[in-house]
BATIKE-786048 format. One record per residue: residue number from 1; z, x, y of N, C-alpha, C in turn. Coordinates in steps of 0.001 Angstrom, whole numbers, plus 524288, in hexadecimal, padded with zeros to 5 digits. Atoms other than C-alpha are relative to their C-alpha. Layout:
# BATIKE-786048
(rec NUM; (Z; X; Y); (Z; X; Y); (Z; X; Y)) ...
# end
This chain:
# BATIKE-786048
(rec 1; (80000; 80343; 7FB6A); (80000; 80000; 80000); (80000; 80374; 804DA)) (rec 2; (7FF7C; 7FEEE; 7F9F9); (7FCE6; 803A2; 80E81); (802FE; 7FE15; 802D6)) (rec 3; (7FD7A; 801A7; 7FAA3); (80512; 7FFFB; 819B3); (7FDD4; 80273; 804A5)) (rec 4; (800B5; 7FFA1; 7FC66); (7FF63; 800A4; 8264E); (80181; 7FEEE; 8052E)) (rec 5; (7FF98; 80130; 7FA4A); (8056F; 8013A; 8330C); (7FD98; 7FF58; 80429)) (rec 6; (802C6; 8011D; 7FCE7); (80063; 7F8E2; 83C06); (8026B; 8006E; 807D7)) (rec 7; (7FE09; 800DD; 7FC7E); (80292; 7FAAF; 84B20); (7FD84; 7FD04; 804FA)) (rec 8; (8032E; 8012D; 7FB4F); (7FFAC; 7F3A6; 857F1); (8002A; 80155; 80296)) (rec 9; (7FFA3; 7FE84; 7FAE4); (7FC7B; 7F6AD; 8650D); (7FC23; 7FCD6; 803AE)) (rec 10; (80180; 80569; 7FD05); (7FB01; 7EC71; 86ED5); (7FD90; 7FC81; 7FC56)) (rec 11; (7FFA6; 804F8; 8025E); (7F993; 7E26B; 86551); (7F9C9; 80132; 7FB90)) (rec 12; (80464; 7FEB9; 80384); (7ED75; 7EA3B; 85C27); (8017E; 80249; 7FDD3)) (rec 13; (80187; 7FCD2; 80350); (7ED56; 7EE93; 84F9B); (7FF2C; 8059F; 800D3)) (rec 14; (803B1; 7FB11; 7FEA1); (7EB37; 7FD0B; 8511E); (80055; 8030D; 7F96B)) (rec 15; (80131; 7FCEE; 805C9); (7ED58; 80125; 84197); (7FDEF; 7FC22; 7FCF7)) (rec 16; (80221; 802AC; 80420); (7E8FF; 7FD3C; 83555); (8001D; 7F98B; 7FFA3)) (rec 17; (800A4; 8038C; 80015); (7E2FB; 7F00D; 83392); (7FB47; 7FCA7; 7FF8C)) (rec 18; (8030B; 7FF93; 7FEBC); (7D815; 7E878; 8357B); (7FE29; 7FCE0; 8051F)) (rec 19; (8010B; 80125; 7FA1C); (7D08F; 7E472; 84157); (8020D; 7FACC; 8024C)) (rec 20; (7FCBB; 80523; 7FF11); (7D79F; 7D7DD; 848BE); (80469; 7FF05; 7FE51)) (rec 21; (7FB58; 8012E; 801F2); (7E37B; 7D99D; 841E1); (80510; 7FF89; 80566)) (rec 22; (7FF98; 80131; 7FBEC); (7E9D1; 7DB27; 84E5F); (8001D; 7FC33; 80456)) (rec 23; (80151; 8055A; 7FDB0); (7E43C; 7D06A; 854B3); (801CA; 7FB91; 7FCE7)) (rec 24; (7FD9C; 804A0; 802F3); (7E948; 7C801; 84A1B); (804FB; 800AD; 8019A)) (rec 25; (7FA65; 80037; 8013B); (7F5FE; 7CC9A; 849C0); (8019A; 7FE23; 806DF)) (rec 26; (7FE53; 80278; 7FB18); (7F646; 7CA46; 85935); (7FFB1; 7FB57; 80289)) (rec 27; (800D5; 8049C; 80086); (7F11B; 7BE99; 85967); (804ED; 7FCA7; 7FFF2)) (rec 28; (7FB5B; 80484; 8008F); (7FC08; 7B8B2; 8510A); (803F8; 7FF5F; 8011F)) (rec 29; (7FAF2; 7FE53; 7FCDB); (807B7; 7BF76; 8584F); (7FF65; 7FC57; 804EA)) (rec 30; (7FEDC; 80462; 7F85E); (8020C; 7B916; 86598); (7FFBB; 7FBED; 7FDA1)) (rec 31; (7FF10; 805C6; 80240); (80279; 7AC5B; 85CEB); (80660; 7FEC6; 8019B)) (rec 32; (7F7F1; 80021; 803B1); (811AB; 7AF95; 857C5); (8025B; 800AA; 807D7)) (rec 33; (7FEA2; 7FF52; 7F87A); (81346; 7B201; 86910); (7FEDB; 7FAB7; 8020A)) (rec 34; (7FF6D; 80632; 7FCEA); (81013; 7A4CC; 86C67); (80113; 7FBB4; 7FDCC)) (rec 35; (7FD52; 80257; 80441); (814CE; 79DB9; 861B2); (8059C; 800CF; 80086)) (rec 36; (7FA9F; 7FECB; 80052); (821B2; 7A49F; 862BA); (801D0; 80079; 80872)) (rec 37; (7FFAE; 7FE46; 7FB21); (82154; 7A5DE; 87164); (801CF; 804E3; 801A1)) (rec 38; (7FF51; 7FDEC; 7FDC5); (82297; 7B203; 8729A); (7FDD7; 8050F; 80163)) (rec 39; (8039B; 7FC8E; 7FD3D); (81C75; 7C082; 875AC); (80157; 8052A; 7FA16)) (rec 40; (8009C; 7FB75; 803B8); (8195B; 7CAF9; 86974); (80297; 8056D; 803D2)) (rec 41; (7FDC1; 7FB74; 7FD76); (82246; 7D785; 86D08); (7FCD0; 80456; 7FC85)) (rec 42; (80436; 7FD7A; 801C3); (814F8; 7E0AB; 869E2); (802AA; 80480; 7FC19)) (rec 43; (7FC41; 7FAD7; 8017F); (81DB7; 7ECEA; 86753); (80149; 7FF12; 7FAC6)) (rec 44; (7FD2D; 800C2; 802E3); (823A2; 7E78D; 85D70); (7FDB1; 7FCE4; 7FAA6)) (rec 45; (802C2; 803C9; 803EC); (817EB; 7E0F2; 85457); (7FE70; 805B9; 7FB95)) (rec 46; (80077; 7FB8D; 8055B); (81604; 7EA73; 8468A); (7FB7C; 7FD0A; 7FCFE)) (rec 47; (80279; 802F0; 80257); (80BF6; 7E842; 83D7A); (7FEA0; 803CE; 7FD02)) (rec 48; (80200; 7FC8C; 804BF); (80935; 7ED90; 82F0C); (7FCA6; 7FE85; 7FC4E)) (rec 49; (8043C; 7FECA; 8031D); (7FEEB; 7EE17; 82629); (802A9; 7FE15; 7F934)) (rec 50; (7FE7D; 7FF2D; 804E2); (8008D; 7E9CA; 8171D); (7FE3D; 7F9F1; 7FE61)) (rec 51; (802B2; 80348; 8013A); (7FD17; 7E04A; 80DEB); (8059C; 7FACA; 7FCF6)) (rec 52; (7FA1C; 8036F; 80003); (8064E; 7D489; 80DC5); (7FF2A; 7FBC1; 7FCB8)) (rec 53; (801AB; 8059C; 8046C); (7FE2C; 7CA39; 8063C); (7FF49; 801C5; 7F9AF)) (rec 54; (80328; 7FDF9; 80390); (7FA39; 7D290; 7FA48); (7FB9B; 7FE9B; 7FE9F)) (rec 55; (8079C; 80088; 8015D); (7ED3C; 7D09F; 7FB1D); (7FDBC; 80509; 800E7)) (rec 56; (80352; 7FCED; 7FFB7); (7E9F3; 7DE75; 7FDDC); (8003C; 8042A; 8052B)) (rec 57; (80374; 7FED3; 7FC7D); (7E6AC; 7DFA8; 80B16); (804A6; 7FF50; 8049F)) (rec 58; (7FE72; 7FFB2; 7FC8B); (7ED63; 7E434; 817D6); (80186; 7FB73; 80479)) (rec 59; (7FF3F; 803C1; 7FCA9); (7F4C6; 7D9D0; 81ED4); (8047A; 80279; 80561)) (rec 60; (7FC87; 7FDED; 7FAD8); (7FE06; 7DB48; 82B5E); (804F2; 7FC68; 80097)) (rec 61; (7FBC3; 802E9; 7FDF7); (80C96; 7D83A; 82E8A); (8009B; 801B9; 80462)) (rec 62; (7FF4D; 7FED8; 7F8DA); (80EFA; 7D6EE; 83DE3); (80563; 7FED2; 80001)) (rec 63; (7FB52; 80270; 7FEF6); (81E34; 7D697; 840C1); (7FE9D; 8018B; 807B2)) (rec 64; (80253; 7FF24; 7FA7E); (81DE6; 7D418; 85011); (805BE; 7FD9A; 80221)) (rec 65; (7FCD1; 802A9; 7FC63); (826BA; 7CF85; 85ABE); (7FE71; 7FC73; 80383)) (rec 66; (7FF14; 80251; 7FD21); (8297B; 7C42B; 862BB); (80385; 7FEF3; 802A5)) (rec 67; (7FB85; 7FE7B; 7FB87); (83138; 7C488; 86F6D); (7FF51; 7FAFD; 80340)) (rec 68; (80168; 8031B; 7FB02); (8349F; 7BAB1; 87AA1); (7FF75; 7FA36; 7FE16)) (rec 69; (80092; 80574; 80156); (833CE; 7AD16; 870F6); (801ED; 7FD85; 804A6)) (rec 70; (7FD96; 804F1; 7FCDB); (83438; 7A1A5; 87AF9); (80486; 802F8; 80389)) (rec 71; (7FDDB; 7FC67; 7FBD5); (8388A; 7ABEC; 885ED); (806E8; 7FF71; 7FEE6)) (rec 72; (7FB44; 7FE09; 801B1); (84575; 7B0A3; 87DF6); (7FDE3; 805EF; 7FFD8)) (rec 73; (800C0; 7FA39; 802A3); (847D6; 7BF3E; 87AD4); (7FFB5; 8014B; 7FB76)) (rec 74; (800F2; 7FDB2; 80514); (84693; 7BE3E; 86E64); (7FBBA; 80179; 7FC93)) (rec 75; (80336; 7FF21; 802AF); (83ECB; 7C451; 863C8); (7FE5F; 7FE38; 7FB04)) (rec 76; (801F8; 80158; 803F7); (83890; 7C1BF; 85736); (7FCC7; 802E9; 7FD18)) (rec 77; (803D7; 7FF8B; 80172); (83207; 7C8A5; 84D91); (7FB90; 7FCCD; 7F9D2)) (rec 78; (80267; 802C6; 80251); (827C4; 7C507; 84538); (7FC2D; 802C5; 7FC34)) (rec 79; (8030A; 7FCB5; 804C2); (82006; 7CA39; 8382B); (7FCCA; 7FB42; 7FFA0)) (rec 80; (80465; 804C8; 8012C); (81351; 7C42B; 8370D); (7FACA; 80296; 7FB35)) (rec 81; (8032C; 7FE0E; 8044C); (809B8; 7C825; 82A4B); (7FBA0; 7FB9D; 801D5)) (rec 82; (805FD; 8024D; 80199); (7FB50; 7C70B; 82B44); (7FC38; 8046B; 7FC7D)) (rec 83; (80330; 7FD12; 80367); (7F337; 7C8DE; 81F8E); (7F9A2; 7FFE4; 80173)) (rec 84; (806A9; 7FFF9; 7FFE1); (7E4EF; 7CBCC; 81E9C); (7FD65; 7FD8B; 7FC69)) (rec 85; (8035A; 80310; 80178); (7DB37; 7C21A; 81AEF); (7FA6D; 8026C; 801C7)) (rec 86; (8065B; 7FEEA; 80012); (7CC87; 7C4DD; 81AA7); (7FF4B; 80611; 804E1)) (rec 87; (7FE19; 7FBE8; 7FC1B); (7D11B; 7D30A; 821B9); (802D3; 7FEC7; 80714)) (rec 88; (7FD4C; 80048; 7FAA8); (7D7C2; 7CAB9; 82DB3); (803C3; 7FF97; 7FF54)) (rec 89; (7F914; 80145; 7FF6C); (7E5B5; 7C9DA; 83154); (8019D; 7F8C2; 7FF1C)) (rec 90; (7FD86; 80654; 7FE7E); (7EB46; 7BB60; 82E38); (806A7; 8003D; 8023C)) (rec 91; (7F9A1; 7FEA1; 801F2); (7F971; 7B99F; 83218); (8020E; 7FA9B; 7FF10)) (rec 92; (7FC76; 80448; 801D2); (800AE; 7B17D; 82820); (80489; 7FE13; 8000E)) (rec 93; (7FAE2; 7FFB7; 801FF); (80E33; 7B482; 8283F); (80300; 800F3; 80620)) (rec 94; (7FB37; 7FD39; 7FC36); (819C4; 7B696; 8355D); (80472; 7FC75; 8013A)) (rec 95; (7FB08; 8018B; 80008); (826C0; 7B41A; 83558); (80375; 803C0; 804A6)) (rec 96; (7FC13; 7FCA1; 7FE6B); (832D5; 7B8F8; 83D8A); (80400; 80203; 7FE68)) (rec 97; (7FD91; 7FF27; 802DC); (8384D; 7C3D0; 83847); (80447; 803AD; 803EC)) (rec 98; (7FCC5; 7FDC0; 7FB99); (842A0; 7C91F; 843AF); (7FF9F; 7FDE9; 804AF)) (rec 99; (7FD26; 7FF7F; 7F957); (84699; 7CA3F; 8519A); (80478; 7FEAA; 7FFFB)) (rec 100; (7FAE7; 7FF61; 7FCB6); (85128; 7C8CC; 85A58); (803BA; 7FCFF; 7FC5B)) (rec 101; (7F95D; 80234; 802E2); (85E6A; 7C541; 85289); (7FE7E; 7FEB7; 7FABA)) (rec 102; (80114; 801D1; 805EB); (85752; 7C281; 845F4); (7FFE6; 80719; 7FFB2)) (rec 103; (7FEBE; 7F837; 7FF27); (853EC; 7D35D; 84446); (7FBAE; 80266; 8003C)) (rec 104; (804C2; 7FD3D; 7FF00); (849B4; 7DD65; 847BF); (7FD7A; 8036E; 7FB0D)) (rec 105; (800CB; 80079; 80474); (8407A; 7DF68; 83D68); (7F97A; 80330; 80114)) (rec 106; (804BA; 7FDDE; 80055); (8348D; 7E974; 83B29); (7FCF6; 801BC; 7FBFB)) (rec 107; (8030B; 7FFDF; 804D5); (82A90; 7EB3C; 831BB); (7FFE1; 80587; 7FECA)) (rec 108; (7FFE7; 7FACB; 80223); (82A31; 7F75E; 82A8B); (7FAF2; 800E6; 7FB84)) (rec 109; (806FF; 8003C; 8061C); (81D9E; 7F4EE; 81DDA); (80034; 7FBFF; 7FE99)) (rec 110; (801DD; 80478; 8058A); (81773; 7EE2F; 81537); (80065; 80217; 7FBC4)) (rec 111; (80049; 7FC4E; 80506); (818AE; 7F139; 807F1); (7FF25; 7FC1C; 7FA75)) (rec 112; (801CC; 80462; 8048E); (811BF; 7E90C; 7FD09); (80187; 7FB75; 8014D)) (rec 113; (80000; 80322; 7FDC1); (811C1; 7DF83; 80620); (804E3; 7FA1C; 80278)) (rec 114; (7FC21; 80185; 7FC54); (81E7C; 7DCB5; 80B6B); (8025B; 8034E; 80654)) (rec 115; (7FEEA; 7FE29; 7FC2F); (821CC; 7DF7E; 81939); (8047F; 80231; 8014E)) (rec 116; (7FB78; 7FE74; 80056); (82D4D; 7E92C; 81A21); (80075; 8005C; 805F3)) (rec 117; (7FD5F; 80184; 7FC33); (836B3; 7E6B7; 824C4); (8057D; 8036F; 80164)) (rec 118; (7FB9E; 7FE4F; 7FF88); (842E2; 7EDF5; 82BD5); (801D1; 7FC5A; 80406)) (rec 119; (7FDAC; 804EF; 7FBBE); (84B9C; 7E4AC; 8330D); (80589; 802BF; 803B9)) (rec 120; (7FA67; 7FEF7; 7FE6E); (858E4; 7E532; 83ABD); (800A4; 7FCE9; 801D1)) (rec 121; (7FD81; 804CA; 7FDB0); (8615A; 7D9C4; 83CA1); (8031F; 800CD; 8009F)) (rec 122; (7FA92; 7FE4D; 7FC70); (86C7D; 7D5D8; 842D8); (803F6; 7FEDC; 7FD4C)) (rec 123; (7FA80; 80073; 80074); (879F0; 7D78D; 840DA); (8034E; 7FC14; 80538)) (rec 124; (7FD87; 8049E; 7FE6F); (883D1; 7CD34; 844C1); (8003D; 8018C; 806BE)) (rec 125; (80020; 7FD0D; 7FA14); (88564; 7D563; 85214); (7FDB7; 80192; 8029D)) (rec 126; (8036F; 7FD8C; 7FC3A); (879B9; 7DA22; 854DB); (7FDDD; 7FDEF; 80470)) (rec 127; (800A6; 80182; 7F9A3); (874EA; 7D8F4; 863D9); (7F861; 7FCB5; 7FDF6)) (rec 128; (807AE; 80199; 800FF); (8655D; 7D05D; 862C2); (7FC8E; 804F2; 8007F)) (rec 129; (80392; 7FD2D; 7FE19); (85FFB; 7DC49; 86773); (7FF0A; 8054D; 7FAF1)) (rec 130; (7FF70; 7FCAE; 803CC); (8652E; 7E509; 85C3F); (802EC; 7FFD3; 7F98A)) (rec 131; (7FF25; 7FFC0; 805D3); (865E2; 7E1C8; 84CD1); (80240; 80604; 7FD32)) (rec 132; (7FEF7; 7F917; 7FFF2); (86BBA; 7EE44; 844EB); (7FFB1; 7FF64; 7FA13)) (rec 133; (7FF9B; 800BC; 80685); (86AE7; 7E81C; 835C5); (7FA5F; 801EA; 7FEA9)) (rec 134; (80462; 7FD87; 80146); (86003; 7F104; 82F80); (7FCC2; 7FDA1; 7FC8F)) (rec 135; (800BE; 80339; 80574); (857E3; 7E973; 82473); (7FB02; 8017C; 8005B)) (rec 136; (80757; 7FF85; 7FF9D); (849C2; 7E8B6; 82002); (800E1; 7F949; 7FE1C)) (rec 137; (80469; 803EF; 803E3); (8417A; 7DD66; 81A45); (7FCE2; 80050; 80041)) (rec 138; (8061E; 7FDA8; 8028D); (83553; 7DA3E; 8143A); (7FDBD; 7F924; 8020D)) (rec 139; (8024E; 8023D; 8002C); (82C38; 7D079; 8161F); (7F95E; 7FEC6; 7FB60)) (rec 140; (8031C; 7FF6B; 8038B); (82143; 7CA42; 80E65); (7FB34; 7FAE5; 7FF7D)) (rec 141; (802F2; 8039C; 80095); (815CD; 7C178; 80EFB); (7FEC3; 7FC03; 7FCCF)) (rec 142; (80095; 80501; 80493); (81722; 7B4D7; 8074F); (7FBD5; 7FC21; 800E5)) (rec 143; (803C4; 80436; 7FD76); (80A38; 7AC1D; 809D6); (7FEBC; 80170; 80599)) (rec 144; (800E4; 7FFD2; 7FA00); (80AC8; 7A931; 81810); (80484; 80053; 80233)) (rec 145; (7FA16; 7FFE9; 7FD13); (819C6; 7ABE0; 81A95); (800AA; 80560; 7FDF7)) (rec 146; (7FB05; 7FB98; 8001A); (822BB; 7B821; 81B0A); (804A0; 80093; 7FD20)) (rec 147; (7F95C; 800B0; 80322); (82D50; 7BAA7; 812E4); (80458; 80465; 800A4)) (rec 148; (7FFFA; 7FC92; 7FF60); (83630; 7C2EA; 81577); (804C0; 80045; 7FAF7)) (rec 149; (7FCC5; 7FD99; 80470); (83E12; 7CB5B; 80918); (80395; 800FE; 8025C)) (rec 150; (7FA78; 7FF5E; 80019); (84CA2; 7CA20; 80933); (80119; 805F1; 7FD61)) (rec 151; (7FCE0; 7FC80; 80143); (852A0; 7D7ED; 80549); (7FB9A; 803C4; 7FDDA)) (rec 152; (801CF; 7FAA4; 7FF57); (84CB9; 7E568; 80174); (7FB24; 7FF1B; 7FB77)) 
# end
């Protein structure tokens, strides 16, 4: 298996992929922005390479941010899987898997097609701004939903 790290800059594709993938994946973020009311925090959108359906063939998980819902400070993030159909991006799958007081959460691989995860949540005391409980999880493409794996 390959893993490919994918990165953006200003909102394009610049590694491995294929052409429009990019444009898909931005597309459905400015969807998840006016739907959710609120504004993608760019910095902070990841995106990796791997094959999540087993069919073969190079699909993409986007975990991204949303800031500012319905002019609050709060955040949200969000893991969204799109597989490849006839070599385009579809996206089937996004759920919310972090932010503010729930815990901050970043993707780390794919690996035979579950999405490995490092997290940190909060302790009974911790301030919104700073979680300190270390953890991972996994994620995993079931159909058209997300699942995410309880324990190691």
């Amino acid at each position: 298996m390959v893993l490919v790290i994918v990165g953006l800059c200003g909102g394009v594709l610049v590694a491995a992929g294929e052409r429009g993938d990019g444009a898909v994946i931005d597309r459905f973020i400015h969807g998840q922005e006016s739907g959710e009311n609120g504004t993608e925090a760019k910095d902070y959108r990841t995106a990796l390479n791997g094959d999540l359906n087993h069919d073969g063939m190079a699909d993409v998980a986007v975990m991204y941010t949303l800031e500012g819902g319905n002019g609050t400070n709060n955040y949200v993030r969000w893991l969204a899987v799109f597989v490849r159909e006839n070599r385009r991006l579809v996206p089937v799958a996004h759920d919310v898997v972090g932010g503010k007081n729930y815990r901050a959460i970043v993707m780390r691989g794919i690996k035979d097609g579950v999405i490995l995860c490092e997290t940190t949540g909060y302790a009974p005391k911790d301030a919104s701004c700073c979680p300190t409980i270390k953890g991972t999880t996994r994620y995993v493409l079931e159909g058209e939903k997300l699942r995410e794996l309880k324990g190691k």
